[in-house]
Every structure is written in C-alpha cells, then in structure tokens.
C-alpha positions in Angstrom: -2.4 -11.8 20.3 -2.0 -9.3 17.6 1.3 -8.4 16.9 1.6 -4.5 16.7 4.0 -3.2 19.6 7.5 -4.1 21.1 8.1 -4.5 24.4 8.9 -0.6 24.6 5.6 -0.1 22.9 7.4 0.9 18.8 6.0 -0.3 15.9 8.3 -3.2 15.0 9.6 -3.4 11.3 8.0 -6.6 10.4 5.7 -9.4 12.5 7.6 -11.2 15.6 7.4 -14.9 15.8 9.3 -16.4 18.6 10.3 -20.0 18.9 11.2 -21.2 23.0 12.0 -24.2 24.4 14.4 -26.1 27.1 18.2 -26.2 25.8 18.7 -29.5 23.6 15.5 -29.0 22.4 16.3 -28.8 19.2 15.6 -25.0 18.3 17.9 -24.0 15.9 17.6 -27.3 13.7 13.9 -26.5 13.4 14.2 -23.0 12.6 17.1 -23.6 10.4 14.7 -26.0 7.9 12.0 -23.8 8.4 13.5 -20.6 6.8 14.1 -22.4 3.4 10.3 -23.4 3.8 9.7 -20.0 4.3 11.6 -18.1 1.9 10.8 -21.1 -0.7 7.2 -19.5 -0.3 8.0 -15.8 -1.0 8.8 -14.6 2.3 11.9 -12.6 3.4 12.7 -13.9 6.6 15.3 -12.3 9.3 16.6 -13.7 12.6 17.6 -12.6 16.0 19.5 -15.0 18.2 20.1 -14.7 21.4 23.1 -16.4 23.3 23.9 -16.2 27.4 27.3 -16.6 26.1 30.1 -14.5 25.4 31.0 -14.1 21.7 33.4 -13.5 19.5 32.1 -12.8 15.8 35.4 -11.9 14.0 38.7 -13.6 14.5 42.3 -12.5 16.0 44.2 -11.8 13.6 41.9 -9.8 11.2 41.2 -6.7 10.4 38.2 -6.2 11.9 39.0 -7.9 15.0 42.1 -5.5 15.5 40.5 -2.4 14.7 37.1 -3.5 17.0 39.6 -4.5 19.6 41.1 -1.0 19.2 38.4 0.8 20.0 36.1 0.9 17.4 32.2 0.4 17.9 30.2 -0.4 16.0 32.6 -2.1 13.0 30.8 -2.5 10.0 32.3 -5.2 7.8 30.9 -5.4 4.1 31.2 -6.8 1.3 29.2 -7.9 -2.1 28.1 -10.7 -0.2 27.2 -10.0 2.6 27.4 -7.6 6.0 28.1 -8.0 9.5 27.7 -4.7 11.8 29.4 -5.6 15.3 28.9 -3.8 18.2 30.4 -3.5 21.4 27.7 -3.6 24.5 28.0 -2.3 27.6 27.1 -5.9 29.6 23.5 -4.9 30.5 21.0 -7.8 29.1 19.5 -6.7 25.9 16.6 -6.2 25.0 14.4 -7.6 22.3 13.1 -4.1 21.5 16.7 -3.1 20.5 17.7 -5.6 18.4 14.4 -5.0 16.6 16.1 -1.7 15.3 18.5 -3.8 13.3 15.6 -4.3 10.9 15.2 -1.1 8.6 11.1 -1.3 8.3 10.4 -3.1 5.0 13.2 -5.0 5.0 11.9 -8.8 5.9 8.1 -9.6 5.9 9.3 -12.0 9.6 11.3 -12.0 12.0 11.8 -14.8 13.8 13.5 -14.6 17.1 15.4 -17.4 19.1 15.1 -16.6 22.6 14.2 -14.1 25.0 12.1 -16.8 26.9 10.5 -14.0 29.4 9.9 -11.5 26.9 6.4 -11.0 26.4 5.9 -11.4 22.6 4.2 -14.3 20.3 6.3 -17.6 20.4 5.5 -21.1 19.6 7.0 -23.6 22.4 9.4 -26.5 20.9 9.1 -29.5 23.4 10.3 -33.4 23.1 9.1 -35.2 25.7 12.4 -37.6 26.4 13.5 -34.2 27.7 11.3 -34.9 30.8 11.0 -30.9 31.0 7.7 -29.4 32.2 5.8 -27.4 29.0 6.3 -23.4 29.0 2.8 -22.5 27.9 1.4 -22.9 31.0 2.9 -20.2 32.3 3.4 -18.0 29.5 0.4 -16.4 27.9 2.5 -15.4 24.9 3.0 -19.1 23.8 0.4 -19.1 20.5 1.3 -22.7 19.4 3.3 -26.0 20.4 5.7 -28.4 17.7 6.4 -31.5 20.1 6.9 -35.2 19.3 4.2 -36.3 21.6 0.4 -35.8 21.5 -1.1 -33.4 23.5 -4.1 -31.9 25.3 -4.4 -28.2 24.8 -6.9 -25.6 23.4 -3.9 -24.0 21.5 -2.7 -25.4 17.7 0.1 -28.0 18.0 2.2 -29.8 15.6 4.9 -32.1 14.8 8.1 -30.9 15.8 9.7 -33.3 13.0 7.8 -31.7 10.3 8.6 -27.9 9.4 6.0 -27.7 6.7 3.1 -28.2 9.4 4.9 -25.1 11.2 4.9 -23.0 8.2 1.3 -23.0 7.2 0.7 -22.1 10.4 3.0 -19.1 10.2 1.7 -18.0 6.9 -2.3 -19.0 6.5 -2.8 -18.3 10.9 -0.1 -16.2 12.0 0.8 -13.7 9.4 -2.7 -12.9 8.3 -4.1 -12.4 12.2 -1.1 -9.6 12.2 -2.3 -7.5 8.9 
C-alpha cells in the first residue's frame, strides 16, 4: 500500500506508520523503544496519540490552564525547550487527517500514529497471544505487518514483538523506501 494520501485525500507531511492492537497490548512500550531506534538511525520521528479519554494537558493552577479555561483556543505554551499547542475541540471524533496538519511538511521524515484502529492507513498489528484476543489483520486490509510473541502463519512480514530492532529495519529498508 503506498503511502501518498490521507484519509481526506492531502498529501500528508511525512510517511504514516500506524501501530494497532487490543488494549494491554503493550503499544506504547514498543513504540516508546522504537523511536530511540529510530532517531539513533537518522530519522526525525513525530507521534500522534490517540486517547478515548478525556484530558487534561496543563494543570489548575497555571497559567495556561487559567487562561485556556478562560476562553482561550488554541493556547500555545513555548519555551526554549519545548512547545505544547492546546486546543479546545468541539467533541466530534477526530480525525486522523486533522491531526496530520500539526506536522508543518518537512518537519519529521515518520510519523507514527497510535490509534485510529478503523482508519484506513498502513499499520502494523501488535498482538501477545496470553491476550486470548482474535488478530486484526484479518479484517483489516491496511495491517502491512505483525510484532507478536507467538509464531504465526501469514503471507504478511511478522516479527518479535520483544525486539524493536526487527521492527525498525522493517520500517526503514521495507517501509520507508516502498513510500519514496
């Protein structure tokens, strides 16, 4: 599947690699030893997250919170470490598309995405089979790859889910070059 379009059809500002998988999975602890991996190897990597939960970025009490609280959207809170743009929704599910814009083009060479499970855009499936939880790939053409802890029969490339490295030449000598 070559990466090229968004859902709504834009050019996005980098490649789109998603990572999807039953909750307790174990998601964020893979992605979150893949990036070093990743940036270790030259890349500039970027992340959307998505939550079903309510949030709350900044804290009572703070500037930001008060003046976001106040009215204020988006709040943009910088400093020479870092910044955080927060903005207020209006409740509707977003969209993957959107949160693409966040990215100024040229600004990561990835961007891997947690969630959006029924979006349809390339993701590789995470699954541990003490989960007991059926696989995702059969039912989602957009699934390119599997990480798991078990073997398993399948025409697409799987890997170990306990070892990041597998996933990352993946990402850069498969992925990445089918999407110049």
């Amino acid at each position: 599947m070559k990466n090229s379009h968004t859902a709504d059809n834009s050019s996005p500002p980098a490649p789109i690699l998603g990572f999807v998988a039953n909750s307790g999975t174990g998601k964020t602890t893979l992605i979150s030893q893949l990036i070093p991996i990743l940036n270790e190897r030259g890349l500039k990597t970027g992340l959307i997250k998505h939550s079903h939960h309510d949030f709350e970025i900044d804290q009572p009490g703070k500037d930001s919170y008060r003046l976001r609280k106040a009215g204020a959207s988006p709040v943009v809170l910088v400093s020479s470490h870092r910044r955080a743009v927060i903005t207020e929704l209006d409740g509707n599910e977003p969209t993957l598309a959107e949160q693409l814009g966040c990215f100024p083009p040229g600004s990561v060479d990835l961007v891997i995405v947690e969630g959006f499970k029924h979006t349809f855009y390339p993701k590789i499936e995470l699954h541990r089979a003490e989960l007991n939880a059926p696989f995702l790939y059969t039912n989602d053409p957009s699934i390119i790859a599997i990480a798991s802890n078990t073997n398993l029969s399948t025409e697409l490339p799987h890997f170990d889910i306990n070892k990041p490295e597998q996933i990352a030449n993946f990402i850069i000598d498969q992925f990445l070059k089918a999407t110049e």
